[in-house]
C-alpha positions as CSV (number, residue, x, y, z in Angstrom):
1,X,150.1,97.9,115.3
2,X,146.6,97.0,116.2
3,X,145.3,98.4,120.2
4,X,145.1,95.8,122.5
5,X,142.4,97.0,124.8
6,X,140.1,97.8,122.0
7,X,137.2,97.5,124.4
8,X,138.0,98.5,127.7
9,X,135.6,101.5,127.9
10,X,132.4,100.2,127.3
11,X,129.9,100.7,129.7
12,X,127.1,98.4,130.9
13,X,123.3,99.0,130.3
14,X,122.9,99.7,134.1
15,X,126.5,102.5,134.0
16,X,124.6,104.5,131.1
17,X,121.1,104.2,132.7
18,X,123.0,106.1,135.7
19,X,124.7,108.2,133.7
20,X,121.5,109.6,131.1
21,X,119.6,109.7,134.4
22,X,117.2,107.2,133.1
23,X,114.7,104.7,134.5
24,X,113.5,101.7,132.0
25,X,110.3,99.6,132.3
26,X,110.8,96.1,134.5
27,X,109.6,94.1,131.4
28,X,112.6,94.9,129.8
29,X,114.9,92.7,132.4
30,X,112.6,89.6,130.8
31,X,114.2,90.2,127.7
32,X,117.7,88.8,128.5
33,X,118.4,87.0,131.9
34,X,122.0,88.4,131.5
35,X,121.6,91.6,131.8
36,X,121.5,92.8,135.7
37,X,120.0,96.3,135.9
38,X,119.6,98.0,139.4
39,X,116.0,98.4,140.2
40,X,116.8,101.9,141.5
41,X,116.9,102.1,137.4
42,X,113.6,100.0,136.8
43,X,109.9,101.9,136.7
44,X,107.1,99.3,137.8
45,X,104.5,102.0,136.5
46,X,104.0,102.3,132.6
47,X,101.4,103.9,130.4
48,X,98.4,102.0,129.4
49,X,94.9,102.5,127.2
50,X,91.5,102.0,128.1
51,X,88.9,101.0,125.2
52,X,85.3,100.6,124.8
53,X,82.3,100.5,122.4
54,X,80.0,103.7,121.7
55,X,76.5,102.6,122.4
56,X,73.5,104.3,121.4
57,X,72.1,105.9,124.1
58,X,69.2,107.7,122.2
59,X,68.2,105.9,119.4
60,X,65.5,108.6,118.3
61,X,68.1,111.7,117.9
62,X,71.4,112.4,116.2
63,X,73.5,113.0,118.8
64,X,77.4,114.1,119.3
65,X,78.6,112.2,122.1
66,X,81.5,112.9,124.4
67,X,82.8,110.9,127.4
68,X,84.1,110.5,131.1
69,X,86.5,108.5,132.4
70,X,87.1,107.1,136.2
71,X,89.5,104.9,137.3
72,X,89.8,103.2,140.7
73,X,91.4,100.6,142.7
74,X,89.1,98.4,144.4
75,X,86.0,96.4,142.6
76,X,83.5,98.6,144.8
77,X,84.9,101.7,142.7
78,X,85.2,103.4,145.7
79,X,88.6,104.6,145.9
80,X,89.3,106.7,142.7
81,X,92.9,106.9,142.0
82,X,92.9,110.0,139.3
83,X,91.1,112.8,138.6
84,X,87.9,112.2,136.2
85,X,89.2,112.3,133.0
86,X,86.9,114.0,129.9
87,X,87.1,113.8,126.5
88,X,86.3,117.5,126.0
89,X,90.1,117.8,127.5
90,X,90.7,116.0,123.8
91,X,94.0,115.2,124.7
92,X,94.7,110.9,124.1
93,X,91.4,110.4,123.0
94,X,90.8,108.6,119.6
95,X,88.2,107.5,118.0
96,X,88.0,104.3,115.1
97,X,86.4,106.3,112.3
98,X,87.2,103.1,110.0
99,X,87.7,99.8,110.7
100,X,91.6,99.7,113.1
101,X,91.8,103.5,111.8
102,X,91.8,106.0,115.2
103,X,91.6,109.6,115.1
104,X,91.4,112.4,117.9
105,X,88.2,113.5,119.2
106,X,87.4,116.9,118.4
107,X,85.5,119.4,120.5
108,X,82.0,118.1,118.7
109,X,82.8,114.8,120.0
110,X,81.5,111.9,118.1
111,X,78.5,111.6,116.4
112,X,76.0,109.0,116.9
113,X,76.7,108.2,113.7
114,X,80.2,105.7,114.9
115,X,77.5,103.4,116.7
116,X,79.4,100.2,117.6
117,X,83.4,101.9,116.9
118,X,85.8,101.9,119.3
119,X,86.8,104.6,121.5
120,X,90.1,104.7,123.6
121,X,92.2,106.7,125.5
122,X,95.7,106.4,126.2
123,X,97.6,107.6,129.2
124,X,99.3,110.5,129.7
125,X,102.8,110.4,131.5
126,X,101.3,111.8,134.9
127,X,98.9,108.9,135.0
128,X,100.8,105.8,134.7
129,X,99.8,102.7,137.0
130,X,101.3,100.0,138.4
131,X,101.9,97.3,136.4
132,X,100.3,93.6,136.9
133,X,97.4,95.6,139.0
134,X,93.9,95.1,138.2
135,X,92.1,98.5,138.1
136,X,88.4,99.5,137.6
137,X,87.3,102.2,135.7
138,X,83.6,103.5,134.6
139,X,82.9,105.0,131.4
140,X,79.8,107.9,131.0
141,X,78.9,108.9,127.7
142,X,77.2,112.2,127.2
143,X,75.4,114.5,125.1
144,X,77.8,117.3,124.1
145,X,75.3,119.3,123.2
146,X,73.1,118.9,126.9
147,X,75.6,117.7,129.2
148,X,72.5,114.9,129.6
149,X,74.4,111.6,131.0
150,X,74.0,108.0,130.2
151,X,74.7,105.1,131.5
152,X,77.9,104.6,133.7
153,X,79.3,101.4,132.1
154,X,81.9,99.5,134.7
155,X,85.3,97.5,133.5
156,X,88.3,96.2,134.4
157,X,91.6,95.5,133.4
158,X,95.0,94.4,134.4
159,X,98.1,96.9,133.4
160,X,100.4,95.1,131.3
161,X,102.8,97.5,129.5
């Protein structure tokens, strides 16, 4: 004798969100137009990265560069919406050593010698933002050596994941 009920007890996406205590990202409800999930289970923040170029800010030394991150909420950057965050902190900061090949920054920073790479730093859990926002954030590189500062370089960029 087969069971007749074979599938009685499975639960829905939205029952074990509930019951895991979970939240998933609102991009996933685009996936499938079936699939109804509360949006006491849905998080509208998500992480997100923040890349840039290293510039040479003193073509006549070798330096070791580190860098500063702001991020902010209006195009005046007036309102700052986190804490500055450093790359001495070396936590989520990579550099491209080779071409599409990121490593972390170490305390020494980066050397002038990665003129032109990429640098980028990914969000920590604390820090996501709201996605579909446009935020602002400067980038300072400085000497690691002398602390001396360069040029604050201004961006912006919509959160999308």
């Amino acid at each position: 004798m087969y069971p007749q009920k074979r599938f009685v007890g499975v639960e829905t996406i939205d029952d074990y969100l509930n019951r895991q205590n979970y939240k998933v990202s609102r991009l996933l409800t685009e996936v499938s137009s079936d699939t109804i999930i509360a949006t006491n289970n849905l998080l509208d923040k998500g992480w997100w990265q923040f890349e840039f170029i290293i510039q040479d800010d003193n073509i006549n030394n070798f330096i070791n560069y580190g860098f500063k991150l702001n991020i902010y909420n209006d195009v005046c950057y007036s309102s700052r919406i986190l804490n500055e965050i450093d790359s001495s902190d070396l936590i989520n900061w990579v550099y491209e050593r080779e071409r599409e090949n990121f490593i972390s920054i170490t305390s020494d920073g980066v050397s002038s010698g990665y003129i032109g790479r990429r640098i980028r730093y990914e969000s920590k859990s604390g820090e996501y933002l709201i996605r579909g926002e446009i935020y602002y954030y400067t980038i300072t590189q400085y000497n690691i050596d002398t602390n001396e500062q360069y040029s604050i370089r201004q961006f912006s960029d919509i959160i999308y994941t």
